[in-house]
Residue frames as qw, qx, qy, qz and C-alpha x, y, z in Angstrom:
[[0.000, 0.885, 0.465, 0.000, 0.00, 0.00, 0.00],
 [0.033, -0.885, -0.025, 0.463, 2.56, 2.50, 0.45],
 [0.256, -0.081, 0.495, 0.827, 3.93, 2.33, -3.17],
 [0.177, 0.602, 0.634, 0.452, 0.50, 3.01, -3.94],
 [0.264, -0.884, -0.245, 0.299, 0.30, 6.08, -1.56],
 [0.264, -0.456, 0.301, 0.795, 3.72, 7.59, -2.85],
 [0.203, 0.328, 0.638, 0.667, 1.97, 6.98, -6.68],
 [0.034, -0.805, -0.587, -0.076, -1.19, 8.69, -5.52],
 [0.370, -0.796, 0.069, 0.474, 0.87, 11.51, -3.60],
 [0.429, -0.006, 0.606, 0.669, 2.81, 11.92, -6.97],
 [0.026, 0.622, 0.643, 0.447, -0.07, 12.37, -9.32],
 [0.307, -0.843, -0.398, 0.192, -1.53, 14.99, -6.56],
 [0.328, -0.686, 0.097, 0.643, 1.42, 17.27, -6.78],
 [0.700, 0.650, 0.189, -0.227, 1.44, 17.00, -10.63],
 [0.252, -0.528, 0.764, 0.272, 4.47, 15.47, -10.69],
 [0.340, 0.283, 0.857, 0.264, 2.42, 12.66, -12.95],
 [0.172, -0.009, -0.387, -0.906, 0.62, 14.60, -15.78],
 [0.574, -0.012, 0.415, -0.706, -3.13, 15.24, -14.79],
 [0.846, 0.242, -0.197, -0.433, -5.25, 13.23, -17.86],
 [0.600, 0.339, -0.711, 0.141, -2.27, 10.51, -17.75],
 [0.033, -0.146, 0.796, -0.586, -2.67, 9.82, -13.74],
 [0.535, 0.119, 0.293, -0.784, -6.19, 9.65, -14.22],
 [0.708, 0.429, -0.460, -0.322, -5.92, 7.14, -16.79],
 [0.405, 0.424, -0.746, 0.316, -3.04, 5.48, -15.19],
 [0.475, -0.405, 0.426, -0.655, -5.00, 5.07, -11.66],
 [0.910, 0.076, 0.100, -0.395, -7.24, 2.63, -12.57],
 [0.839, 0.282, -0.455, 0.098, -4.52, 0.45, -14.38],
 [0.142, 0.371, -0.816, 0.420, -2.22, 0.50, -11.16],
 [0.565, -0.284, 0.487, -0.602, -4.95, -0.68, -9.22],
 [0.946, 0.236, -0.027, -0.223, -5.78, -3.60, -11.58],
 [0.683, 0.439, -0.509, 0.285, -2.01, -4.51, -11.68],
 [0.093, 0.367, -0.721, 0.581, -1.02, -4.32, -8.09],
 [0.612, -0.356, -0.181, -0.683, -4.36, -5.59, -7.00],
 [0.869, -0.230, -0.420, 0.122, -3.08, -9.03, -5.51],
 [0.362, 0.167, -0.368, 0.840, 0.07, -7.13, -3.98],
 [0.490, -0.272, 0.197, -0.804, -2.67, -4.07, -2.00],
 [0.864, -0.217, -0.323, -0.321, -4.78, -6.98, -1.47],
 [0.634, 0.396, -0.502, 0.435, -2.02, -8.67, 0.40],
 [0.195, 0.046, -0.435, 0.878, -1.36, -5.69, 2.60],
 [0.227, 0.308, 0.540, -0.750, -4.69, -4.60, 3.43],
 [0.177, 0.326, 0.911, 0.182, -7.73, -6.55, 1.84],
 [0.056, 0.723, 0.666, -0.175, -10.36, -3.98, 2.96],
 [0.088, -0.798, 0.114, 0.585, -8.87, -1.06, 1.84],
 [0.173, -0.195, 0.780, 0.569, -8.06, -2.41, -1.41],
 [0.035, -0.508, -0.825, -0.244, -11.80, -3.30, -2.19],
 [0.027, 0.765, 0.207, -0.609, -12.48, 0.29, -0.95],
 [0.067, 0.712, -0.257, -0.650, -10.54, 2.01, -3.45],
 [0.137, 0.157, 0.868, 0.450, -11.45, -0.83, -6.28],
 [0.094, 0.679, 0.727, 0.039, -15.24, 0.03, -6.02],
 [0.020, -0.920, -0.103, 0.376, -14.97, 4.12, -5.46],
 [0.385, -0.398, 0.355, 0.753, -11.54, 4.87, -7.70],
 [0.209, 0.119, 0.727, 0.643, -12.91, 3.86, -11.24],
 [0.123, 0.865, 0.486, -0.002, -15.80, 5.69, -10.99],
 [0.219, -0.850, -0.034, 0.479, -14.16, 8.74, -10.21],
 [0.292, -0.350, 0.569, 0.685, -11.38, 8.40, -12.91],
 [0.183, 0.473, 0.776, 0.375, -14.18, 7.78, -15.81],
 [0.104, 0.897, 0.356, -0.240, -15.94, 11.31, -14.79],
 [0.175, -0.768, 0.122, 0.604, -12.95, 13.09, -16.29],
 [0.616, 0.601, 0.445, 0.249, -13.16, 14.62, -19.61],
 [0.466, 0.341, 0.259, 0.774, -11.25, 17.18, -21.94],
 [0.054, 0.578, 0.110, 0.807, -10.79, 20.42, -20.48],
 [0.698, -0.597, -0.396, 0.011, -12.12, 19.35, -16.76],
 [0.031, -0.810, 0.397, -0.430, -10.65, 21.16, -14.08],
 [0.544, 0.137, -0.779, 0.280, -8.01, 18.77, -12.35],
 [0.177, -0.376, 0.449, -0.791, -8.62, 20.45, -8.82],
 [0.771, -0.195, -0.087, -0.601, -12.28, 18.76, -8.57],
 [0.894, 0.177, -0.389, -0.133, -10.72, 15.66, -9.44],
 [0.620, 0.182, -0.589, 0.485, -7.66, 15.65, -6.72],
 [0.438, -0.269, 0.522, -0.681, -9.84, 16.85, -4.00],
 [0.842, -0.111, 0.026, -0.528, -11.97, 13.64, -4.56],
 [0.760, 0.419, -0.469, 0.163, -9.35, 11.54, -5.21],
 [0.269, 0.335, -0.661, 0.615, -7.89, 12.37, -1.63],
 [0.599, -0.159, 0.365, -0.694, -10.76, 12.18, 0.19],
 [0.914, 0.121, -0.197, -0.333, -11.06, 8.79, -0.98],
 [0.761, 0.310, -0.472, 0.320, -7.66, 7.82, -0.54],
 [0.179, -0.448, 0.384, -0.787, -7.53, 9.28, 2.88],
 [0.833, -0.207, 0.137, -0.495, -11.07, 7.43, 3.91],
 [0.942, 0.099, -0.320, -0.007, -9.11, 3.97, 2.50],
 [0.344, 0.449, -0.599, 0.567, -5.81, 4.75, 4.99],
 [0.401, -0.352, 0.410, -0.740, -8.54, 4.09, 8.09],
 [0.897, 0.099, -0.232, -0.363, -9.31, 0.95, 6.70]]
């Protein structure tokens, strides 16, 4: 979980280009999925059901802001898990 936290903490600072991190979310979860799973089962199936929605609302020209306040609040709620 915490290479996914440093990726997530990345992307947030826009060190990972916005539209590309948004894209890219979803596939790290589907590739590390057994590895998060692993380390913390419930918190992994948190941020499987709530991420990909979120990453699928964003569209050409969207302001990023919306998207990396919801993104942390999500990823925040899944660090109590």
């Amino acid at each position: 979980m915490n290479n996914f936290f440093k990726y997530i903490e990345k992307g947030l600072s826009g060190e990972i280009d916005f539209f590309k991190f948004s894209i890219d979310l979803e596939h790290y979860l589907v590739d590390h999925y057994e590895e998060m799973c692993s380390e913390n089962k419930e918190a992994t199936l948190y941020l499987n059901d709530i991420l990909p929605e979120e990453t699928e609302k964003i569209e050409p020209g969207m302001n990023p802001s919306n998207f990396y306040e919801q993104v942390k609040k999500i990823v925040e709620k899944s660090k109590t898990l």
